[in-house]
Chimera marker file (.cmm) of the C-alpha trace (Angstrom):
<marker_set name="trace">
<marker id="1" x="117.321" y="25.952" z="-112.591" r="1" g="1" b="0" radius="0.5"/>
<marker id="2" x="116.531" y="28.877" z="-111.048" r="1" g="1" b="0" radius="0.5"/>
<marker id="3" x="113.798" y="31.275" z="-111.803" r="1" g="1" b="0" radius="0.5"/>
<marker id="4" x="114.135" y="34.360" z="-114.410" r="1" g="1" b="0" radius="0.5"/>
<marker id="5" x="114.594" y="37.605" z="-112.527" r="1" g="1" b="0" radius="0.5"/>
<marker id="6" x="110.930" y="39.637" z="-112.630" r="1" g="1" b="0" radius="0.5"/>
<marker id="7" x="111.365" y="43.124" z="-115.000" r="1" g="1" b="0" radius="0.5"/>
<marker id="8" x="111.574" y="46.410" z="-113.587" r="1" g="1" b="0" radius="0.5"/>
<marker id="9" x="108.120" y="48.311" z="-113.209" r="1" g="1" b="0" radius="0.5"/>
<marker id="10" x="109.047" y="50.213" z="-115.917" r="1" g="1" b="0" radius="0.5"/>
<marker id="11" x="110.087" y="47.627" z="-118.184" r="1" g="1" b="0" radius="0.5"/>
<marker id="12" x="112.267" y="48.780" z="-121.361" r="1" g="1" b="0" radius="0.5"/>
<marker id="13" x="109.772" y="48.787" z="-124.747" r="1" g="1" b="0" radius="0.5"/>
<marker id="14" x="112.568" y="50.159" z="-127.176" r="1" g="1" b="0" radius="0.5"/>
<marker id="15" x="115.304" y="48.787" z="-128.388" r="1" g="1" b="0" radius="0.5"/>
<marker id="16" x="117.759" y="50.737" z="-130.439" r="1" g="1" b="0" radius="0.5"/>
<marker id="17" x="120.030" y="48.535" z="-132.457" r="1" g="1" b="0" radius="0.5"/>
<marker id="18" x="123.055" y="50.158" z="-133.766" r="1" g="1" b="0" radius="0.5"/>
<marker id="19" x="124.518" y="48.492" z="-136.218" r="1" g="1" b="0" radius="0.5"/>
<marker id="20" x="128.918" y="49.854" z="-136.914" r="1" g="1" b="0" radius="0.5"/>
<marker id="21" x="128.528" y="49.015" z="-140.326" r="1" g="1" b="0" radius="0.5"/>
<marker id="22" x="127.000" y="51.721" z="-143.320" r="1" g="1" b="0" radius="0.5"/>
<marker id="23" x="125.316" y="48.929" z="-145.348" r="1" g="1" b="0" radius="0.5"/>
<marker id="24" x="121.612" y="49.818" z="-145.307" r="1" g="1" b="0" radius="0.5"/>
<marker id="25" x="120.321" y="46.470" z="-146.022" r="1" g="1" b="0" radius="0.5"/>
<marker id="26" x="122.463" y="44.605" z="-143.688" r="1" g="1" b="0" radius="0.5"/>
<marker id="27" x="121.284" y="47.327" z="-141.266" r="1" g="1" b="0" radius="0.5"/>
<marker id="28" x="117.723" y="46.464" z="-141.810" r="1" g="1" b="0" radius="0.5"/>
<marker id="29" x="118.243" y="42.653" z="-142.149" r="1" g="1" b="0" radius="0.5"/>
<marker id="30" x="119.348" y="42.791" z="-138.792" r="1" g="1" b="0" radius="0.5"/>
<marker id="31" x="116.677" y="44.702" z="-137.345" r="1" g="1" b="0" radius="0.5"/>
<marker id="32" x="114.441" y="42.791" z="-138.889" r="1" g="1" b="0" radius="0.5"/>
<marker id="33" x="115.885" y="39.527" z="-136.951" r="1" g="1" b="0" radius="0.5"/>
<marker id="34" x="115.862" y="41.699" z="-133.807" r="1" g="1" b="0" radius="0.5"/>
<marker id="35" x="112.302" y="42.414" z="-133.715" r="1" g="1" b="0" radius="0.5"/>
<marker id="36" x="111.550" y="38.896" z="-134.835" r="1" g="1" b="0" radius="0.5"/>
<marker id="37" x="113.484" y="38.074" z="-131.366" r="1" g="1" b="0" radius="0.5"/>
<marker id="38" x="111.722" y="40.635" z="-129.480" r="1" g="1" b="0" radius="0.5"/>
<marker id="39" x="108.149" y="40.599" z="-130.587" r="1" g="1" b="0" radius="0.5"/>
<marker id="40" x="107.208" y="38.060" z="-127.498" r="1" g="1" b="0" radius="0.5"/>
<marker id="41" x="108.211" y="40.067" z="-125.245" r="1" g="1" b="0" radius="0.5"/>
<marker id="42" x="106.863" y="43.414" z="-126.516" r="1" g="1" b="0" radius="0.5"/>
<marker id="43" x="109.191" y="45.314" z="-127.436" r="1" g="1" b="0" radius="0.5"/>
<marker id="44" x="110.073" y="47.293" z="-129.855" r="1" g="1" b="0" radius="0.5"/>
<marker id="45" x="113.204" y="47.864" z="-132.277" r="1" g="1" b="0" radius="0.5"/>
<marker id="46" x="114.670" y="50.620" z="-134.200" r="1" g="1" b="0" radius="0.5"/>
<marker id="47" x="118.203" y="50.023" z="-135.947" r="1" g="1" b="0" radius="0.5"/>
<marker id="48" x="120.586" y="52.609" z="-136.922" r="1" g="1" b="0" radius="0.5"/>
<marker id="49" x="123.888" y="52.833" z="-138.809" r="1" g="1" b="0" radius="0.5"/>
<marker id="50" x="126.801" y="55.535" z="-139.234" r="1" g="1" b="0" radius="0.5"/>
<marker id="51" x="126.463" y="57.655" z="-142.568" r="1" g="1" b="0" radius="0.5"/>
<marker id="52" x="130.621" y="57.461" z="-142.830" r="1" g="1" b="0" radius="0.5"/>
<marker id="53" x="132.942" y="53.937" z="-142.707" r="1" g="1" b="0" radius="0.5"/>
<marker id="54" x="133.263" y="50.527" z="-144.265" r="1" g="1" b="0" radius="0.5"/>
<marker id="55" x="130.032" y="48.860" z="-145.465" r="1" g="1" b="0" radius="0.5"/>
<marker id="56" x="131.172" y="45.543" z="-143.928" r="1" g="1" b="0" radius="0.5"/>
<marker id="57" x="133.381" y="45.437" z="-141.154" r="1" g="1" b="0" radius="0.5"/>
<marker id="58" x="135.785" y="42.754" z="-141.612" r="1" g="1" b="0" radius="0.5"/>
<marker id="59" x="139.074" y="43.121" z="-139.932" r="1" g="1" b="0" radius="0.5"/>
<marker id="60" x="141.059" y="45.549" z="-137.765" r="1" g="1" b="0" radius="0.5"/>
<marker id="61" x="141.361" y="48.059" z="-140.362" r="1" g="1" b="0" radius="0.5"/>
<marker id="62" x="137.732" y="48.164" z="-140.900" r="1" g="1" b="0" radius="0.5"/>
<marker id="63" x="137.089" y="48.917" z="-137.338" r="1" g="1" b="0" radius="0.5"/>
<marker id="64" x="139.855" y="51.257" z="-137.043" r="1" g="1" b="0" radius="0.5"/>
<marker id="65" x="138.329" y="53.496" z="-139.848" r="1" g="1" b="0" radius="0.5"/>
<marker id="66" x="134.718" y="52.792" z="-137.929" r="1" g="1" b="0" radius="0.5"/>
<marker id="67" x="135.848" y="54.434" z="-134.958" r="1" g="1" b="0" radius="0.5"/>
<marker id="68" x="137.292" y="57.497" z="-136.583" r="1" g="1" b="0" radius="0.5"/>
<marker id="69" x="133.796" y="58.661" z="-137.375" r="1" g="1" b="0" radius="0.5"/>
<marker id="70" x="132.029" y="57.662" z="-134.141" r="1" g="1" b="0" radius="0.5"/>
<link id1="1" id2="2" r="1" g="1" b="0" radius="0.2"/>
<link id1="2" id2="3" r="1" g="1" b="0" radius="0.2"/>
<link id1="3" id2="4" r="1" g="1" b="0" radius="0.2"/>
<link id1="4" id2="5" r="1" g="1" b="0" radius="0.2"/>
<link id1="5" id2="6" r="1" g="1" b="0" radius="0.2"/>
<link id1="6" id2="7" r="1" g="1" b="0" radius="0.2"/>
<link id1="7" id2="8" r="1" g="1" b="0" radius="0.2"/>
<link id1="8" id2="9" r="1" g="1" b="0" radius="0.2"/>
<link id1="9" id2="10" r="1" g="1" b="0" radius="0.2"/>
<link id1="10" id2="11" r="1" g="1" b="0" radius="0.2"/>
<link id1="11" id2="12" r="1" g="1" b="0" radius="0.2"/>
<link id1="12" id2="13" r="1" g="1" b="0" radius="0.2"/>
<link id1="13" id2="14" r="1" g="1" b="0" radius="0.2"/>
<link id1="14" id2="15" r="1" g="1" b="0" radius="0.2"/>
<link id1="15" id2="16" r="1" g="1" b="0" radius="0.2"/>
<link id1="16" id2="17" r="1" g="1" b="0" radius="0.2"/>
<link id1="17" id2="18" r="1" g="1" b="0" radius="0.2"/>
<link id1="18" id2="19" r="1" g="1" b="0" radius="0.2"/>
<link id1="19" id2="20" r="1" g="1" b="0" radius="0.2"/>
<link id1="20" id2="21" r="1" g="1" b="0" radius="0.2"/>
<link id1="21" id2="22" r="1" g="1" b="0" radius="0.2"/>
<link id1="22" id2="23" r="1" g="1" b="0" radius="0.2"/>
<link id1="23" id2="24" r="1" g="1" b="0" radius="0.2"/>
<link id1="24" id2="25" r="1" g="1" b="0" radius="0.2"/>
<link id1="25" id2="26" r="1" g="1" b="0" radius="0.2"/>
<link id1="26" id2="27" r="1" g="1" b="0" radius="0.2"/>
<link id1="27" id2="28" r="1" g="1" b="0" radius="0.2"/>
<link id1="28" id2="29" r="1" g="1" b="0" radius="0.2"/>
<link id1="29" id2="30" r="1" g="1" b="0" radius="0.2"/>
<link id1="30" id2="31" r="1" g="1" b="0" radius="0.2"/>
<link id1="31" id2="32" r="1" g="1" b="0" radius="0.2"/>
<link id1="32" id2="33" r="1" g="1" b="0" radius="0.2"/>
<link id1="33" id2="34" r="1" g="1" b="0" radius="0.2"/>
<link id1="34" id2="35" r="1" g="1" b="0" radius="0.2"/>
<link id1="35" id2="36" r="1" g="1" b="0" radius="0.2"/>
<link id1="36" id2="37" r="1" g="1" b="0" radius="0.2"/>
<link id1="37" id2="38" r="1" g="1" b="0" radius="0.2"/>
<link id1="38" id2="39" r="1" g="1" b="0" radius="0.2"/>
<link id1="39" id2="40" r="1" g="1" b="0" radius="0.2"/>
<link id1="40" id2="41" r="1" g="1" b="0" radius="0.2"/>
<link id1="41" id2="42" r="1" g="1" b="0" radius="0.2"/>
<link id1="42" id2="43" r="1" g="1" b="0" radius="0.2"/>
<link id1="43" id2="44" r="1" g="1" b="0" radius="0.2"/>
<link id1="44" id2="45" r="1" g="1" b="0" radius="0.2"/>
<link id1="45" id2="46" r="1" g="1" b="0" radius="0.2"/>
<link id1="46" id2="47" r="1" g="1" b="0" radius="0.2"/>
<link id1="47" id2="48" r="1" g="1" b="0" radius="0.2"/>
<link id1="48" id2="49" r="1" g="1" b="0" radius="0.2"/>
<link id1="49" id2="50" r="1" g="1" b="0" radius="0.2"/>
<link id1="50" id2="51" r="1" g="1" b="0" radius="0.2"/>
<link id1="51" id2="52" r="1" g="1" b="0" radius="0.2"/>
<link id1="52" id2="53" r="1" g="1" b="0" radius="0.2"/>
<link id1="53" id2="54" r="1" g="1" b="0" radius="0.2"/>
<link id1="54" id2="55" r="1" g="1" b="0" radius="0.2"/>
<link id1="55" id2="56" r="1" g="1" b="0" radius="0.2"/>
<link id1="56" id2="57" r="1" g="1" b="0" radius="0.2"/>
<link id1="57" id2="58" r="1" g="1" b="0" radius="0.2"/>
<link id1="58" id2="59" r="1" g="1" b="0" radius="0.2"/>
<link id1="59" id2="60" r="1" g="1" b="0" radius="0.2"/>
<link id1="60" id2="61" r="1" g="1" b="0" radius="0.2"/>
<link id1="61" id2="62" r="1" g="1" b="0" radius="0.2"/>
<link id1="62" id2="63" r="1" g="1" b="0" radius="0.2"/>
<link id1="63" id2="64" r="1" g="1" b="0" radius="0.2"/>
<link id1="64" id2="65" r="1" g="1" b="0" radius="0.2"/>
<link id1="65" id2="66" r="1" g="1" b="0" radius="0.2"/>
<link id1="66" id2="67" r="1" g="1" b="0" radius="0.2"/>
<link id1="67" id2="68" r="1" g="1" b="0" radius="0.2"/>
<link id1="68" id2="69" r="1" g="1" b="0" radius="0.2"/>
<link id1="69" id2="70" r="1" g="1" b="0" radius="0.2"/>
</marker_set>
């Protein structure tokens, strides 16, 4: 197996998350899973999500109307 690349010198200490859906709370579930993930490394996570579309994207419609208000 080879060996894990070594990180830039300026390594990256924010993550932004951005979730497509507009459902707060799966917004935040998921950021909370994300920083779970990225706590041993040390970074950091902030998750976002649109104000306009579906709540749950679920088909092609759904993320036809999410990409109207991107």
């Amino acid at each position: 197996m080879l060996p894990l690349p070594s990180p830039p010198a300026e390594s990256m200490t924010t993550l932004l998350v951005v979730d497509p859906n507009t459902s707060r709370d799966m917004t935040e579930t998921i950021r909370r899973s994300a920083t779970a993930a990225a706590a041993a490394i040390g970074v950091q996570v902030d998750a976002i999500c649109p104000a306009h579309g579906p709540e749950s994207i679920e088909g092609r419609f759904d993320e036809i109307v999410s990409a109207y208000w991107t």
